[in-house]
C-alpha positions as CSV (number, residue, x, y, z in Angstrom):
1,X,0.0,0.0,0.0
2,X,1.3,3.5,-0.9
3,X,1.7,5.3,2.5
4,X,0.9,9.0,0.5
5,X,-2.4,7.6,0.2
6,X,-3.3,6.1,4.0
7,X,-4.3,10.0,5.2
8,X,-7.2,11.6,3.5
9,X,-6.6,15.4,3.4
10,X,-9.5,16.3,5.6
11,X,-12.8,18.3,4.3
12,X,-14.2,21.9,4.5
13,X,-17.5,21.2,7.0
14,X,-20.1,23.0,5.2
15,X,-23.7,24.4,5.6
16,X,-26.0,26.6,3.1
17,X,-28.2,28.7,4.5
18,X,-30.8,29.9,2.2
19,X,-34.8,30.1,1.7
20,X,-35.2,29.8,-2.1
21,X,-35.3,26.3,-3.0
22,X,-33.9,26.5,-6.5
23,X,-30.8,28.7,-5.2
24,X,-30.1,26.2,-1.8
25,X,-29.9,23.5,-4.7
26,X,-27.5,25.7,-6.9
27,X,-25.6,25.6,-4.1
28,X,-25.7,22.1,-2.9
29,X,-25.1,21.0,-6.5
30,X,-21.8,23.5,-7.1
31,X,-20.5,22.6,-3.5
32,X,-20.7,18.8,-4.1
33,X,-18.7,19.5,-7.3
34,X,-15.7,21.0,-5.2
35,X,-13.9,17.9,-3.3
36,X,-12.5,20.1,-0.7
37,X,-16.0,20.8,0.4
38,X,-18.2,18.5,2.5
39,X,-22.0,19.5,2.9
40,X,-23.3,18.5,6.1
41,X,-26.5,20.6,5.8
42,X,-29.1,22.7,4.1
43,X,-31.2,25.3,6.3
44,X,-34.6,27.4,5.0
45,X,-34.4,30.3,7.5
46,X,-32.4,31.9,10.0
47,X,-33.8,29.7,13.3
48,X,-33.2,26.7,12.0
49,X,-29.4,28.2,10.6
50,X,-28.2,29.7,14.0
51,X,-29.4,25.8,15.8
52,X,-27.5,24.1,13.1
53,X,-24.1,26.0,13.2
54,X,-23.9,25.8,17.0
55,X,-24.6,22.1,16.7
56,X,-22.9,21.3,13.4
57,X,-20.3,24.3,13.5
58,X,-19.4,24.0,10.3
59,X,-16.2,25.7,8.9
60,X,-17.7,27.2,6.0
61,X,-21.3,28.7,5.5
62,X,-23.4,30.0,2.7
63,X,-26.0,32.3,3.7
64,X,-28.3,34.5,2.0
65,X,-29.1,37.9,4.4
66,X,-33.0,38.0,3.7
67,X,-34.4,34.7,5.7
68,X,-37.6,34.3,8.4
69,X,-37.3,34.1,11.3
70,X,-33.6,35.6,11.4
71,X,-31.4,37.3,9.0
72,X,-27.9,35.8,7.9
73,X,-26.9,39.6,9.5
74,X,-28.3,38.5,12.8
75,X,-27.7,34.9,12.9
76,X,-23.7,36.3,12.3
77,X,-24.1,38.3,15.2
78,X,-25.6,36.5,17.3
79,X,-22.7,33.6,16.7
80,X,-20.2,36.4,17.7
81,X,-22.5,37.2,20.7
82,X,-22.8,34.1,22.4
83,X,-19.3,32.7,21.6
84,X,-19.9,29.3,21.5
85,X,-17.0,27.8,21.5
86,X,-14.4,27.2,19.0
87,X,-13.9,28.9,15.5
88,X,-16.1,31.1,13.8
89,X,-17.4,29.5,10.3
90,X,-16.2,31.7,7.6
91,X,-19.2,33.4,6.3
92,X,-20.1,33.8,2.3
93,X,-23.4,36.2,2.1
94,X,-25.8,35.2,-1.1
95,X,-28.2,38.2,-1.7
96,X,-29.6,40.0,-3.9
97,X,-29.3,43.3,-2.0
98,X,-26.0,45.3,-2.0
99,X,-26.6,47.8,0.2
100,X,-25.5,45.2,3.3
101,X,-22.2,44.9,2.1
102,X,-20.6,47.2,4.5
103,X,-22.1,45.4,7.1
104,X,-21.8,42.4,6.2
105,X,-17.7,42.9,6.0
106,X,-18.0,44.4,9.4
107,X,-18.9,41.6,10.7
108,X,-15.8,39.6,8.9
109,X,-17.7,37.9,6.0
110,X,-15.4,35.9,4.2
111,X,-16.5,37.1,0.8
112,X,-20.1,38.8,-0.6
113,X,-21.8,37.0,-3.5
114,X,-24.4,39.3,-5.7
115,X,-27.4,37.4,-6.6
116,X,-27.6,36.1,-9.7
117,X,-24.1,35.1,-9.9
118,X,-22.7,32.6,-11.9
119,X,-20.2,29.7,-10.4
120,X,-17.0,31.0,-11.3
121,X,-18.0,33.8,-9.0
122,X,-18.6,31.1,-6.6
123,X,-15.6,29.2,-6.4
124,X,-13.8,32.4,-6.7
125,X,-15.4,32.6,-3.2
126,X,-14.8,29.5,-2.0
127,X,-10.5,30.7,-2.7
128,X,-11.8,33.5,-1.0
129,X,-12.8,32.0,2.5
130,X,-10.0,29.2,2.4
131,X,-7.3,31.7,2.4
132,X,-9.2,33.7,4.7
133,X,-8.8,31.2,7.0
134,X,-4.8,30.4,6.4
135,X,-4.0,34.6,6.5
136,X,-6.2,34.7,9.8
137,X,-3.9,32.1,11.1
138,X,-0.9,33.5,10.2
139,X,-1.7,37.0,10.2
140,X,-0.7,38.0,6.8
141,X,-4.2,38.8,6.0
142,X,-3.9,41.9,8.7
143,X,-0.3,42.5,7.6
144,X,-1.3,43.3,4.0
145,X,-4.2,45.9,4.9
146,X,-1.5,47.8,6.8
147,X,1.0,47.7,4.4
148,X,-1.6,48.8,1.6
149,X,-3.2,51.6,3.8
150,X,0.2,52.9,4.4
151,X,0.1,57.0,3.9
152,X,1.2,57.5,0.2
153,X,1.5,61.7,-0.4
154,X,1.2,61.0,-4.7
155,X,-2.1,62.8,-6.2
156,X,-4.7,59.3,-6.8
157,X,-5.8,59.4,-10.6
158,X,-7.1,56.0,-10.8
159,X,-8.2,53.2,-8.6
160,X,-8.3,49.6,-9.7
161,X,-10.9,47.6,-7.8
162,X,-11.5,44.2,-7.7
163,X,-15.2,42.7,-8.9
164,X,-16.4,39.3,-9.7
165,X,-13.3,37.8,-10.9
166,X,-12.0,41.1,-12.6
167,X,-9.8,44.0,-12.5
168,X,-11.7,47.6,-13.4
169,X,-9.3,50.7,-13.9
170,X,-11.5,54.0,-12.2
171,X,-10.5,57.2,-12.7
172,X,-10.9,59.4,-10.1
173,X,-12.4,61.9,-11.9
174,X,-15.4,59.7,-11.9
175,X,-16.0,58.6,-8.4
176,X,-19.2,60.0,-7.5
177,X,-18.9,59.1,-3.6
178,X,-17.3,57.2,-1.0
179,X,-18.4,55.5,2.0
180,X,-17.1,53.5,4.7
181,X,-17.0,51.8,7.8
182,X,-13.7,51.2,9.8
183,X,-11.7,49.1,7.0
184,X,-13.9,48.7,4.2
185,X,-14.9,51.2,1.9
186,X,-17.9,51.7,-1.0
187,X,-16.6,53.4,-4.3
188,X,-19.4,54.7,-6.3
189,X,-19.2,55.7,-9.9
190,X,-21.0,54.7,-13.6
191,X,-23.9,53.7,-11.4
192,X,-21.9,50.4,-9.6
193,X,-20.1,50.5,-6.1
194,X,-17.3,48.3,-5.8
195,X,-16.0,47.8,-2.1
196,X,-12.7,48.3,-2.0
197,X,-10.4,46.5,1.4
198,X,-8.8,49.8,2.4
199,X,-10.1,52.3,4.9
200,X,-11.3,55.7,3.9
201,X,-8.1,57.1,5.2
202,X,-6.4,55.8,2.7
203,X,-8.3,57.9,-0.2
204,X,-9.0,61.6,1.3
205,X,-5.3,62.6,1.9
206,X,-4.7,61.7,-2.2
207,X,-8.0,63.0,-3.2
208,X,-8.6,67.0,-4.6
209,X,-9.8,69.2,-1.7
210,X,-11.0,71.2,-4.5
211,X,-13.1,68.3,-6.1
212,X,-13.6,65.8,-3.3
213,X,-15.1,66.8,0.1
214,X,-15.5,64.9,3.3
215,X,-19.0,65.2,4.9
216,X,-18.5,63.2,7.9
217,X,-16.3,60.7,9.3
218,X,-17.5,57.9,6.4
219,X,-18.6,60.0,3.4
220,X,-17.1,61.9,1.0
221,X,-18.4,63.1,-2.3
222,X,-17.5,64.5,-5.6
223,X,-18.7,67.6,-5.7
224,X,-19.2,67.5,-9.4
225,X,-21.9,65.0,-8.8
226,X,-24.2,67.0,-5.8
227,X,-27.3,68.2,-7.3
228,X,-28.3,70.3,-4.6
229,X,-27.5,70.8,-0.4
230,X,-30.3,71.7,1.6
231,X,-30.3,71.9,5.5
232,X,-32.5,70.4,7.6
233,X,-34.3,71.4,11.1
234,X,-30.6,71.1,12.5
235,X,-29.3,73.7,10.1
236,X,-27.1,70.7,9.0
237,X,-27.2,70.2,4.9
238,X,-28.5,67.0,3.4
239,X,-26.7,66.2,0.3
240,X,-28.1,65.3,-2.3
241,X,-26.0,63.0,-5.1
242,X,-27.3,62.4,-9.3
243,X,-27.7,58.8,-8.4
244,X,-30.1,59.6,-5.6
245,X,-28.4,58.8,-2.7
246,X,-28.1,61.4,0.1
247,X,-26.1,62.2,2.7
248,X,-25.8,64.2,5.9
249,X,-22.9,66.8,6.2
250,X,-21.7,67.0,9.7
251,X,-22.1,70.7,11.6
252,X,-18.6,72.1,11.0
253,X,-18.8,70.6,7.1
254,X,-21.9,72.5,6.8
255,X,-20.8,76.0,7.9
256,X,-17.8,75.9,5.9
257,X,-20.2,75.2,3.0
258,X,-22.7,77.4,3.6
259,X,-20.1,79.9,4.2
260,X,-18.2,79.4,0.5
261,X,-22.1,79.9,-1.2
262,X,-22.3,83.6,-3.0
């Protein structure tokens, strides 16, 4: 007997999490096709989820954010609340709702998949989560942020951020707004946001003052794409952007703006 073939490389323990039947078997099927993965179970809403991690605890979990009972939001905090023991699963969140991302990162989601997405996306994901895991360990993964967020005084012209497989060149001239939370931030321009792993630090010293100005602590916009500012029962300005979105300036932000108007 050949003694490289007497240990099995042990499997990924995983669970799906997710309410629409034809999307849990998606799932199911494109998970049995990886033979790193194991499926241990399938789950229709967010109850029956949270039970079955703390029972299973599975290493790996696909779950979609809108569920009864629970959301895949609160089911993640809920895991981090009563610390159950052991290893958090990494976390890959299927929705069809971007507007959780931030959160959803904040919370240390291994990766974000945008419903409908295909299943190179998926075991892009998968890599995602697995070396998740391994930088975690080792604490590259921690390491790298730093070393990208690292001050850098050269005027920012372009961006490249990273979406569904691909590399997309942004010029700067073209980012409507940014948002964040502590290490991830939302770049929005062409009518797409791509989350970008750096925190918002990293943008506003490199961005024009004269263009680019920062609302409050997680916002800043291009001015070139404000429609109109108008305060509110605060005398603090709401902001409105040509996309629709709308943000709050902060009370300093406002007086200095309301102070530059002729």
């Amino acid at each position: 007997m050949n003694p490289m073939n007497t240990t099995a490389t042990p499997r990924i323990r995983t669970l799906i999490a997710e309410d629409e039947p034809l999307a849990s078997e998606a799932l199911a099927d494109w998970v049995a096709q990886l033979p790193q993965l194991e499926l241990l179970a399938s789950c229709a809403d967010g109850l029956s989820a949270l039970e079955q991690i703390r029972s299973l605890r599975p290493e790996l979990v696909f779950m979609d954010i809108n569920m009864p009972g629970l959301s895949g939001l609160q089911v993640l905090r809920a895991l981090a609340e009563d610390g159950a023991g052991g290893p958090a699963p990494r976390v890959i969140f299927t929705t069809a709702y971007n507007e959780h991302a931030i959160t959803a990162f904040e919370l240390h989601a291994a990766d974000y998949l945008l419903k409908p997405f295909s299943q190179e996306r998926f075991n892009e994901a998968v890599g995602h989560a697995l070396q998740r895991g391994t930088a975690a360990e080792t604490g590259g993964s921690t390491q790298a942020l730093e070393a990208a967020a690292k001050p850098d005084s050269s005027p920012m012209t372009r961006l490249l951020v990273r979406d569904q497989g691909k590399i997309f060149p942004i010029q700067v001239d073209t980012v409507e707004y940014l948002r964040s939370d502590i290490k991830y931030t939302a770049v929005a321009s062409g009518g797409r946001q791509y989350l970008v792993n750096l925190p918002i630090t990293a943008f506003e010293q490199r961005l024009d003052p004269s263009r680019f100005i920062k609302l409050q602590r997680s916002c800043i916009v291009n001015l070139d794409f404000v429609v109109s500012m108008t305060p509110d029962e605060n005398s603090q300005l709401i902001v409105q952007m040509q996309d629709g979105s709308r943000f709050t300036a902060n009370r300093d932000v406002s007086k200095k703006l309301r102070e530059q108007s002729i």
